[in-house]
TORLUM-406389 format. One line per field, with one value per residue (C-alpha): x, y, z; residue number from 1. Coordinates in pm, whole numbers, plus 50000, padded with zeros to 5 digits. Last residue first. Example, Ala and Ser with C-alpha at 12.3 -4.5 7.8 and 13.67 -1.06 7.14 Angstrom:
<atoms>
u 51367|51230
v 49894|49550
w 50714|50780
i 2|1
</atoms>
This chain:
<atoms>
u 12341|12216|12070|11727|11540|11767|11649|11729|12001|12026|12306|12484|12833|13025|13357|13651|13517|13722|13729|14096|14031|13615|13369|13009|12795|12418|12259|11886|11737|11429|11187|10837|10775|11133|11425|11736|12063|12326|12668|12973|13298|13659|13904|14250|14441|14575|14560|14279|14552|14640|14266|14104|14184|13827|13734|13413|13062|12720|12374|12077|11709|11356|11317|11664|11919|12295|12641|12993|13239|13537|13893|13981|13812|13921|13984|13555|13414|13109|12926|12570|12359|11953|11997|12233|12449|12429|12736|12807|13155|13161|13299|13427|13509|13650|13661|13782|13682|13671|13206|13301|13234|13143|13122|13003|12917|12769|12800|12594|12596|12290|12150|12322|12266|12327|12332|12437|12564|12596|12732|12698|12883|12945|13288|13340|13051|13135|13098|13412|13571|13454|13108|13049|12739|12570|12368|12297|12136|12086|12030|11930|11962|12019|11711|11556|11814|11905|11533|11511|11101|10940|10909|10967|10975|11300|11441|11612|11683|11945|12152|12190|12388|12650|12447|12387|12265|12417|12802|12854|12639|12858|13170|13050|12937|13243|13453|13180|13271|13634|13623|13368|13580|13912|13765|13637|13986|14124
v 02323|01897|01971|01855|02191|02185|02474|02455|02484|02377|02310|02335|02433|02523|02486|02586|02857|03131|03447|03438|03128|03130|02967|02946|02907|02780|02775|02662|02795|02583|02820|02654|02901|02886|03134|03172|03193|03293|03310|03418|03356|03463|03180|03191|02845|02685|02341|02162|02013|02360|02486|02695|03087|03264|03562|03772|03785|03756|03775|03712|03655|03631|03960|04120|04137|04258|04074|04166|03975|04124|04129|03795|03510|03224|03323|03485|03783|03925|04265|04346|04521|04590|04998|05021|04764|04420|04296|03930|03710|03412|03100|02828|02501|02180|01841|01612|01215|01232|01296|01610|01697|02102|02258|02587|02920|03148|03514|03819|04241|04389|04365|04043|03812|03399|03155|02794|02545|02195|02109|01831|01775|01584|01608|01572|01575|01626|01935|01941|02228|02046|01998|02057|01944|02007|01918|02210|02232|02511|02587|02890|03184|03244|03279|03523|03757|03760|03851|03684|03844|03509|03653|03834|04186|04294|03987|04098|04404|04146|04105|03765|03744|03557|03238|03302|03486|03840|03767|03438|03403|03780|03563|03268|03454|03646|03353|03186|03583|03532|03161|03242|03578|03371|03068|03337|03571|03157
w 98192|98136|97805|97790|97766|97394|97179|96819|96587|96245|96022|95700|95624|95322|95230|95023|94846|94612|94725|94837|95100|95107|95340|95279|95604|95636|95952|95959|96309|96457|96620|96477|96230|96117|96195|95898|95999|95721|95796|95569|95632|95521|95574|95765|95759|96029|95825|96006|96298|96267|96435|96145|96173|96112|95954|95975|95811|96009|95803|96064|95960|96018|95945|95932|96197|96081|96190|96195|96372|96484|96471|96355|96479|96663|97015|96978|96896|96772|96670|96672|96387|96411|96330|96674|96835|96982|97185|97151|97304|97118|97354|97123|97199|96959|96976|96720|96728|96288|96363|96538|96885|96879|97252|97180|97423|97312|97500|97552|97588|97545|97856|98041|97799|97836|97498|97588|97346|97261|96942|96690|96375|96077|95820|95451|95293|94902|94760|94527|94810|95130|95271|95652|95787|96114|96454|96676|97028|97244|97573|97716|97497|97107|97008|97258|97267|96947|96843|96492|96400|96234|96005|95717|95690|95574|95454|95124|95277|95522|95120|94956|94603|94830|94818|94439|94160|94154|94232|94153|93844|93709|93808|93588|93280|93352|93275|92996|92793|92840|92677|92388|92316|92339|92099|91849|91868|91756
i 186|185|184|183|182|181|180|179|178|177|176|175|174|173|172|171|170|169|168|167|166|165|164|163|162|161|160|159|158|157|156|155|154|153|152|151|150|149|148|147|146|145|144|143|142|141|140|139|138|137|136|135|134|133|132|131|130|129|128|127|126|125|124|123|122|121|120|119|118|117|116|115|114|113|112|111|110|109|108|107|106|105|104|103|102|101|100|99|98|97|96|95|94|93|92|91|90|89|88|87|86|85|84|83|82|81|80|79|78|77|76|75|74|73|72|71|70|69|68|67|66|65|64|63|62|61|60|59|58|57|56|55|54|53|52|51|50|49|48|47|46|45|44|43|42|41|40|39|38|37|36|35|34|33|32|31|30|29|28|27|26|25|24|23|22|21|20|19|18|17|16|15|14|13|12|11|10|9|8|7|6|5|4|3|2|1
</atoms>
């Protein structure tokens, strides 16, 4: 029996300790110091943009399609995204994040959704952005913690991926890319 309890206890922080140093979440913005393409906010996330996405639910299945139209204007260092999502279930959603970029490669975000704020870091080729959203009701109104990864290709494509956690444990994940859009009627 102390044998079956040790076995159990040490696969359960087997698990954690794969969780917490060899994963998604394992990722740090040193990790990408130096890579490029250089993400320049600014540049990436202006004019028109168009994403296409994935969300997977808790087993991992696909549970929902995407694709949003968005526009990305600055004025200095101060900039906003705005989203208009139409999901593959006939739900439409907009979001209008509200960007401010801040010392040592870091920027803040907000949007009606979110929680306080955003807090993102530029790295390399990268951007790491964590905060907490409040899902629409007709999605259950619940509050998740998120974490975004955007990752910049050679050819200016960004891959989005997004974990999303209800008391640590994930719920969903979503995949995406965004890239400009010179067709978008804006």
């Amino acid at each position: 029996m102390k044998l079956l309890t040790v076995l159990s206890l040490f696969v359960v922080f087997a698990m954690i300790a794969k969780s917490i140093f060899l994963s998604f979440r394992a990722q740090d913005p040193d990790d990408y110091a130096g890579t490029g393409p250089e993400f320049e906010l600014k540049t990436h996330l202006s004019g028109p943009i168009l994403s296409e996405g994935l969300i997977f639910g808790p087993t991992g299945k696909m549970t929902n399609s995407f694709v949003a139209k968005m526009v990305g204007e600055w004025d200095g260092d101060t900039g906003t995204l705005s989203e208009e999502f139409t999901y593959s279930n006939g739900r439409q959603q907009s979001r209008k994040w509200f960007l401010t970029l801040g010392e040592d490669s870091t920027f803040t975000a907000t949007a009606d959704d979110i929680i306080g704020e955003a807090r993102g870091t530029v790295s390399g080729s990268t951007i790491k952005m964590e905060y907490q959203i409040v899902l629409p009701e007709e999605a259950g109104g619940h509050t998740l913690s998120v974490t975004d990864w955007l990752y910049l290709t050679e050819n200016g494509v960004i891959m989005n991926k997004s974990e999303l956690r209800k008391f640590g444990i994930k719920v969903a994940e979503l995949v995406a890319t965004m890239r400009p859009d010179d067709e978008l009627p804006y």
